[in-house]
DRENPA-3360 file (N, C-alpha, C; in nm, 2 decimals, always signed):
BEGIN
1 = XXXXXXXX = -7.90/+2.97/+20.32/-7.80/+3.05/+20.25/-7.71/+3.12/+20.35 ~ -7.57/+3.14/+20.32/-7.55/+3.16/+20.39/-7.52/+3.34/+20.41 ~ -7.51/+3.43/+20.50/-7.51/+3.59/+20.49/-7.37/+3.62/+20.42 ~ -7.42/+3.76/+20.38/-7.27/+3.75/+20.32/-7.23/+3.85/+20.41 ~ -7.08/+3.84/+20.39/-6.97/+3.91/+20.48/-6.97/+4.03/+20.44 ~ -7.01/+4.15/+20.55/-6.95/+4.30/+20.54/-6.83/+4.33/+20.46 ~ -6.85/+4.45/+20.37/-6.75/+4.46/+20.30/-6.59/+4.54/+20.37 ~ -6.54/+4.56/+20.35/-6.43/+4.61/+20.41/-6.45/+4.73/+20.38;
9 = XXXXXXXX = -6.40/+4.79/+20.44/-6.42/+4.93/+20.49/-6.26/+4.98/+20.43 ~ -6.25/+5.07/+20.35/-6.16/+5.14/+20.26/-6.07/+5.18/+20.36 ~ -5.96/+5.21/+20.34/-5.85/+5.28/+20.42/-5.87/+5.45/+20.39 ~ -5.89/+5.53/+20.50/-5.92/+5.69/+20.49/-5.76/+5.74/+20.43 ~ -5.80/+5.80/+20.34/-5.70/+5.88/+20.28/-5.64/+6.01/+20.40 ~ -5.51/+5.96/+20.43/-5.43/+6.03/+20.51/-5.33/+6.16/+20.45 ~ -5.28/+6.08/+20.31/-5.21/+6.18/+20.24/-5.24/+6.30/+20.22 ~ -5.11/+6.34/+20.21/-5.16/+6.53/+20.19/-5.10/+6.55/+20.06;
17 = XXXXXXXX = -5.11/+6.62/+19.99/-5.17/+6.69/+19.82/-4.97/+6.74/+19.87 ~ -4.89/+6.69/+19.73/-4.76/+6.76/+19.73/-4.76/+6.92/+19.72 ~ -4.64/+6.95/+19.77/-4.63/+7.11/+19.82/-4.50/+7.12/+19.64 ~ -4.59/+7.19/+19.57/-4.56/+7.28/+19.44/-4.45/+7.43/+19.50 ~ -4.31/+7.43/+19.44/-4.28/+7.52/+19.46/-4.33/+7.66/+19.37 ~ -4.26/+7.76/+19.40/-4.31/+7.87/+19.33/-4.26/+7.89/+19.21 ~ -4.11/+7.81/+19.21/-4.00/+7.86/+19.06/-4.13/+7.72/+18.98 ~ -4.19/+7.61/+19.03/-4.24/+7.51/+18.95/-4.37/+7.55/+18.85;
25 = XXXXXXXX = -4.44/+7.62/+18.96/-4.56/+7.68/+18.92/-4.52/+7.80/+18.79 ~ -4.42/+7.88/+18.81/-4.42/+7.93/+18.71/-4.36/+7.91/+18.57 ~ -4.23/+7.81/+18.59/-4.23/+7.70/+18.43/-4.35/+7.69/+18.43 ~ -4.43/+7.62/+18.47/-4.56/+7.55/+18.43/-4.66/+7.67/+18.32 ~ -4.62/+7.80/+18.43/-4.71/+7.88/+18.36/-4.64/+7.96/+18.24 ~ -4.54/+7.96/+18.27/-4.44/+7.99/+18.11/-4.48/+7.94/+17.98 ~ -4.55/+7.75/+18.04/-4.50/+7.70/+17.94/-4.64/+7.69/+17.84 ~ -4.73/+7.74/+17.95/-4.88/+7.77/+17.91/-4.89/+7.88/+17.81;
33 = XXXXXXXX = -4.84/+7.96/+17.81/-4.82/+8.12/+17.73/-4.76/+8.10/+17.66 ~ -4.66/+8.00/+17.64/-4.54/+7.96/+17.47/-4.65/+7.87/+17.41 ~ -4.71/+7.83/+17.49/-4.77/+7.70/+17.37/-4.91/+7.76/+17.30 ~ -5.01/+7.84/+17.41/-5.10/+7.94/+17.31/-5.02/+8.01/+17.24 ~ -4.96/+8.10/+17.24/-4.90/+8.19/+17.17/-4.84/+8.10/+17.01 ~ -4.83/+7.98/+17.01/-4.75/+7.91/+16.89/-4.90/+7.89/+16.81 ~ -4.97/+7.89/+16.90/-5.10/+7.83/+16.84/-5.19/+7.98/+16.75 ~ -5.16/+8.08/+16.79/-5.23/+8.18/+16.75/-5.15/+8.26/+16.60;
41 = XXXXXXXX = -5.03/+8.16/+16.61/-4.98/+8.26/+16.49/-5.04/+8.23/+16.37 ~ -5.08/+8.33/+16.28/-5.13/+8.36/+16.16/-5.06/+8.32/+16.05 ~ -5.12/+8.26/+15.98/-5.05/+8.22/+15.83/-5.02/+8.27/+15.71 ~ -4.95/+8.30/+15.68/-4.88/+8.41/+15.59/-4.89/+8.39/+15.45 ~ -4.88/+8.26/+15.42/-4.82/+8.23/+15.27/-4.95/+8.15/+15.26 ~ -5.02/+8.16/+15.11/-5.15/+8.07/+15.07/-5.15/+8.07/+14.93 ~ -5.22/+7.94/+14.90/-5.23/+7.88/+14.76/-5.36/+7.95/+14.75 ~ -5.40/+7.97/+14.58/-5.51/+8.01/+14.55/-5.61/+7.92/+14.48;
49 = XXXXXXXX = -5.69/+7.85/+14.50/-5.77/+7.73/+14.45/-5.87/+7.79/+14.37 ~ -5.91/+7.73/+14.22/-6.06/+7.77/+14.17/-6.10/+7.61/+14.22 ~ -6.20/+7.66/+14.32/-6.30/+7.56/+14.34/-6.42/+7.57/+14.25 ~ -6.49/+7.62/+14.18/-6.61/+7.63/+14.09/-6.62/+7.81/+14.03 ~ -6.70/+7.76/+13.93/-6.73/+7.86/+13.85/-6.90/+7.91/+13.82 ~ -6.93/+8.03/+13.77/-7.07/+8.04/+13.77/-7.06/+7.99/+13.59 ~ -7.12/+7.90/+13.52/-7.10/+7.91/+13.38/-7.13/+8.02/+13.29 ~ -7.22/+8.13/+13.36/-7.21/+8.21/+13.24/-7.07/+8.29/+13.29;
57 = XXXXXXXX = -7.05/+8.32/+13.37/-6.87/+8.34/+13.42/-6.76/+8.31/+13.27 ~ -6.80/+8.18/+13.26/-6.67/+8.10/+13.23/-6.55/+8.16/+13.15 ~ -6.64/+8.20/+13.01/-6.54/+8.28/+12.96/-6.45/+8.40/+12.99 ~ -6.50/+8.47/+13.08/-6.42/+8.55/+13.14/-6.31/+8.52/+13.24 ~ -6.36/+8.45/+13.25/-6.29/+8.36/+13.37/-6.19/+8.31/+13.31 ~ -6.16/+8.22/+13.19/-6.07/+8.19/+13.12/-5.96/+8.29/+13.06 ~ -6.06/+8.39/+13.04/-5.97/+8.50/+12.95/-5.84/+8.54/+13.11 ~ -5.91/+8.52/+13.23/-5.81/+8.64/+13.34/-5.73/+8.48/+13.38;
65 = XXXXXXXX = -5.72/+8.38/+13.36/-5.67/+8.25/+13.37/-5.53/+8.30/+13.28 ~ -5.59/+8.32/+13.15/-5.50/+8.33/+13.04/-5.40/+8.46/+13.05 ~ -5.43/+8.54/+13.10/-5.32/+8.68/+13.18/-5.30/+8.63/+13.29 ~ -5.30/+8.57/+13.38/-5.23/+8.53/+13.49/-5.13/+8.42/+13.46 ~ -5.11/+8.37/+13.35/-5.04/+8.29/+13.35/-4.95/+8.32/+13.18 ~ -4.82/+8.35/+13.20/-4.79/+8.43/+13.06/-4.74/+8.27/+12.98 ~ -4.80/+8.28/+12.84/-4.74/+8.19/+12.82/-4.85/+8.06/+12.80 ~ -4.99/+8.04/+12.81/-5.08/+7.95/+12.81/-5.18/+8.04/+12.71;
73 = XXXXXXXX = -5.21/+7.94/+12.62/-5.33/+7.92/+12.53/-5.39/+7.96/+12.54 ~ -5.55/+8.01/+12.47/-5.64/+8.03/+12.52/-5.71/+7.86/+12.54 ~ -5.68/+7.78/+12.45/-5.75/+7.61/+12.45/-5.66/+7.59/+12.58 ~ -5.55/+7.64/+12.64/-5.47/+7.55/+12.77/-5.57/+7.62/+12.89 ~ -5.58/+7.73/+12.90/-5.68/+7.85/+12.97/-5.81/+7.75/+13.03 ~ -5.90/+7.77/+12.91/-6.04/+7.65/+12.89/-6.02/+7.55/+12.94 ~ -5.93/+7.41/+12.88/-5.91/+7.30/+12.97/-5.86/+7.34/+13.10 ~ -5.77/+7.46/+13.18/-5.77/+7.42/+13.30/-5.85/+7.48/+13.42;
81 = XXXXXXXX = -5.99/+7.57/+13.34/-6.05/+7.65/+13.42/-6.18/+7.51/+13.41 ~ -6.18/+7.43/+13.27/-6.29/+7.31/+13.30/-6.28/+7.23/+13.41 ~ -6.13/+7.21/+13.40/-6.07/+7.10/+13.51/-6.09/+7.16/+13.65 ~ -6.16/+7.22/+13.70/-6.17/+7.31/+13.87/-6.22/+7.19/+13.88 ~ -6.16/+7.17/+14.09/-6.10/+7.25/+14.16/-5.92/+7.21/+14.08 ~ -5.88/+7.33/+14.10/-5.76/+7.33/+14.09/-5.68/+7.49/+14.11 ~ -5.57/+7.46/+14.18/-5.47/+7.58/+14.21/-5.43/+7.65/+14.12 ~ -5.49/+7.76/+14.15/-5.46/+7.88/+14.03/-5.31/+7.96/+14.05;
89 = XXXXXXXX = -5.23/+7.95/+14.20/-5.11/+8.02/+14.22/-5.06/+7.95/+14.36 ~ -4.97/+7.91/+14.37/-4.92/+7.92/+14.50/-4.85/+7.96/+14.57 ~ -4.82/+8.01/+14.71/-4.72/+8.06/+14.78/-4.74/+8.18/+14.77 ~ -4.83/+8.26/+14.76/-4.86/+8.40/+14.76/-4.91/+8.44/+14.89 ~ -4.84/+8.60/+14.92/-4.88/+8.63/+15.05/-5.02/+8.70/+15.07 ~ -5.09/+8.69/+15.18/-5.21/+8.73/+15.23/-5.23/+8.83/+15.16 ~ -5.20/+8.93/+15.09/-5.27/+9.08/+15.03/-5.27/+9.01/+14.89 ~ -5.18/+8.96/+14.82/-5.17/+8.92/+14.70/-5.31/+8.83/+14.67;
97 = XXXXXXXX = -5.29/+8.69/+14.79/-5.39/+8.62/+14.77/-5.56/+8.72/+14.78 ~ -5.54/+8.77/+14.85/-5.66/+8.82/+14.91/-5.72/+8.94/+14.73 ~ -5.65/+8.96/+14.71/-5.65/+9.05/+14.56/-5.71/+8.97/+14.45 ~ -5.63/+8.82/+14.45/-5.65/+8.73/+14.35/-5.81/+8.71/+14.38 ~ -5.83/+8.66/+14.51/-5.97/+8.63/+14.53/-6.05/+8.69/+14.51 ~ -6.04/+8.83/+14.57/-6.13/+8.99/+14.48/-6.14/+8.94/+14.34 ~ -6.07/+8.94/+14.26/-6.11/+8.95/+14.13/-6.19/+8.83/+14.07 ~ -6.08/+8.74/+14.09/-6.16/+8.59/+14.11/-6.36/+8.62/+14.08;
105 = XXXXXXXX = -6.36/+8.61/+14.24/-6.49/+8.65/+14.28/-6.56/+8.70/+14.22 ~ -6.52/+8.84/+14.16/-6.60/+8.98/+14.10/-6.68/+8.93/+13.98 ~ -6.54/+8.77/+13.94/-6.60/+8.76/+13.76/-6.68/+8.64/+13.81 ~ -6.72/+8.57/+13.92/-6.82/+8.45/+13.90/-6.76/+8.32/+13.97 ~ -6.61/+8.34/+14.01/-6.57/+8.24/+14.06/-6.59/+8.17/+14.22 ~ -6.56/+8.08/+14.26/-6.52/+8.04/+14.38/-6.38/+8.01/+14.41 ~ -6.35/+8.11/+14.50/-6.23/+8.07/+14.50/-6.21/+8.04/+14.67 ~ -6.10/+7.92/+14.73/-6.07/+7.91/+14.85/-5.95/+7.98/+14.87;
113 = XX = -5.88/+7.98/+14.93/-5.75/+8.01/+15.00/-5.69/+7.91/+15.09 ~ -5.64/+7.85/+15.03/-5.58/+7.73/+15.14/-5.43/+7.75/+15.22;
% end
Protein backbone atom coordinates (compact mmCIF):
# COMPACT_ATOMS: atom_id res chain seq x y z
CA UNK A 1 0.00 0.00 0.00
CA UNK A 2 1.20 2.81 -0.65
CA UNK A 3 1.82 5.89 2.42
CA UNK A 4 -0.21 8.63 2.11
CA UNK A 5 1.06 12.05 1.51
CA UNK A 6 1.40 14.73 4.37
CA UNK A 7 -1.26 17.06 4.39
CA UNK A 8 -0.54 20.61 3.53
CA UNK A 9 0.01 22.74 5.95
CA UNK A 10 -2.60 25.82 5.90
CA UNK A 11 -1.37 29.23 5.06
CA UNK A 12 -0.95 31.39 8.67
CA UNK A 13 -3.31 34.03 8.76
CA UNK A 14 -1.37 37.30 8.17
CA UNK A 15 -4.27 39.63 7.94
CA UNK A 16 -5.06 42.18 10.36
CA UNK A 17 -8.85 42.75 11.59
CA UNK A 18 -10.13 46.22 9.57
CA UNK A 19 -9.60 49.52 11.46
CA UNK A 20 -13.55 50.67 12.31
CA UNK A 21 -13.69 54.46 12.41
CA UNK A 22 -15.29 56.29 15.32
CA UNK A 23 -18.18 58.26 13.25
CA UNK A 24 -18.77 54.12 11.99
CA UNK A 25 -19.03 52.75 15.38
CA UNK A 26 -21.41 55.18 16.41
CA UNK A 27 -24.08 54.88 13.37
CA UNK A 28 -23.77 51.37 14.32
CA UNK A 29 -24.60 52.22 17.78
CA UNK A 30 -27.33 54.72 16.92
CA UNK A 31 -28.78 52.22 15.02
CA UNK A 32 -28.90 49.79 17.98
CA UNK A 33 -30.91 52.18 20.29
CA UNK A 34 -33.60 53.11 17.22
CA UNK A 35 -34.31 49.60 16.62
CA UNK A 36 -34.85 48.47 20.64
CA UNK A 37 -36.48 51.45 21.34
CA UNK A 38 -39.20 50.55 18.10
CA UNK A 39 -39.41 47.30 19.74
CA UNK A 40 -40.41 48.40 23.21
CA UNK A 41 -43.27 50.56 22.26
CA UNK A 42 -46.50 49.68 23.90
CA UNK A 43 -49.71 49.04 22.31
CA UNK A 44 -52.40 51.41 22.69
CA UNK A 45 -55.53 50.33 20.84
CA UNK A 46 -57.10 46.54 21.70
CA UNK A 47 -60.06 44.51 20.69
CA UNK A 48 -62.03 42.92 23.45
CA UNK A 49 -62.62 39.06 22.94
CA UNK A 50 -65.15 36.76 25.01
CA UNK A 51 -63.19 33.73 24.90
CA UNK A 52 -65.48 31.55 27.44
CA UNK A 53 -67.95 31.78 29.95
CA UNK A 54 -68.59 30.27 33.45
CA UNK A 55 -72.37 28.77 32.55
CA UNK A 56 -73.90 29.70 35.61
CA UNK A 57 -72.50 33.29 34.50
CA UNK A 58 -74.33 33.19 31.32
CA UNK A 59 -77.28 35.02 31.89
CA UNK A 60 -75.78 37.80 33.25
CA UNK A 61 -73.37 37.88 30.93
CA UNK A 62 -75.93 38.25 28.23
CA UNK A 63 -77.96 40.71 29.99
CA UNK A 64 -74.29 43.26 30.06
CA UNK A 65 -73.79 41.95 26.19
CA UNK A 66 -77.28 43.38 25.68
CA UNK A 67 -76.29 47.14 27.31
CA UNK A 68 -73.11 47.26 25.57
CA UNK A 69 -74.44 47.00 22.51
CA UNK A 70 -77.68 49.58 21.99
CA UNK A 71 -79.95 48.21 19.77
CA UNK A 72 -79.60 44.03 20.06
CA UNK A 73 -82.17 41.57 21.40
CA UNK A 74 -82.11 39.86 24.21
CA UNK A 75 -82.45 36.35 21.60
CA UNK A 76 -79.35 38.49 19.47
CA UNK A 77 -77.52 38.96 23.08
CA UNK A 78 -77.88 34.85 23.78
CA UNK A 79 -76.93 33.71 20.27
CA UNK A 80 -73.80 35.90 20.38
CA UNK A 81 -72.53 35.31 23.93
CA UNK A 82 -73.34 31.19 22.86
CA UNK A 83 -71.28 31.80 19.75
CA UNK A 84 -67.78 32.71 22.09
CA UNK A 85 -64.85 33.19 21.24
CA UNK A 86 -65.90 36.22 19.64
CA UNK A 87 -65.08 40.15 19.82
CA UNK A 88 -67.10 41.98 22.09
CA UNK A 89 -65.55 45.74 20.96
CA UNK A 90 -62.82 46.86 19.01
CA UNK A 91 -60.34 49.52 18.92
CA UNK A 92 -60.66 50.61 22.36
CA UNK A 93 -57.97 52.12 24.36
CA UNK A 94 -55.99 50.49 27.21
CA UNK A 95 -58.19 51.97 30.28
CA UNK A 96 -61.42 51.43 28.36
CA UNK A 97 -60.38 47.88 27.46
CA UNK A 98 -58.91 47.16 30.75
CA UNK A 99 -62.57 48.34 32.43
CA UNK A 100 -64.39 46.16 29.88
CA UNK A 101 -62.26 43.16 31.17
CA UNK A 102 -63.00 44.16 34.96
CA UNK A 103 -66.44 43.73 34.49
CA UNK A 104 -66.36 41.09 31.99
CA UNK A 105 -64.40 39.02 34.59
CA UNK A 106 -66.43 40.09 37.81
CA UNK A 107 -69.58 38.35 36.09
CA UNK A 108 -67.83 34.82 35.06
CA UNK A 109 -66.27 35.58 31.86
CA UNK A 110 -63.00 35.14 30.07
CA UNK A 111 -61.96 37.66 28.43
CA UNK A 112 -58.58 38.26 26.28
CA UNK A 113 -57.37 41.46 25.00
CA UNK A 114 -55.90 41.24 21.81
Amino acid sequence: MPAAAPAAAAPAATEEAPVVSAEVLQCCRSLIVITSQEKVKEKTVFNVKLESFDAGAKSKIIREVKTLVPGLTLIDAKKFVESAPKILRENLSKEDAEKMKKTFTDLGAVIVLE
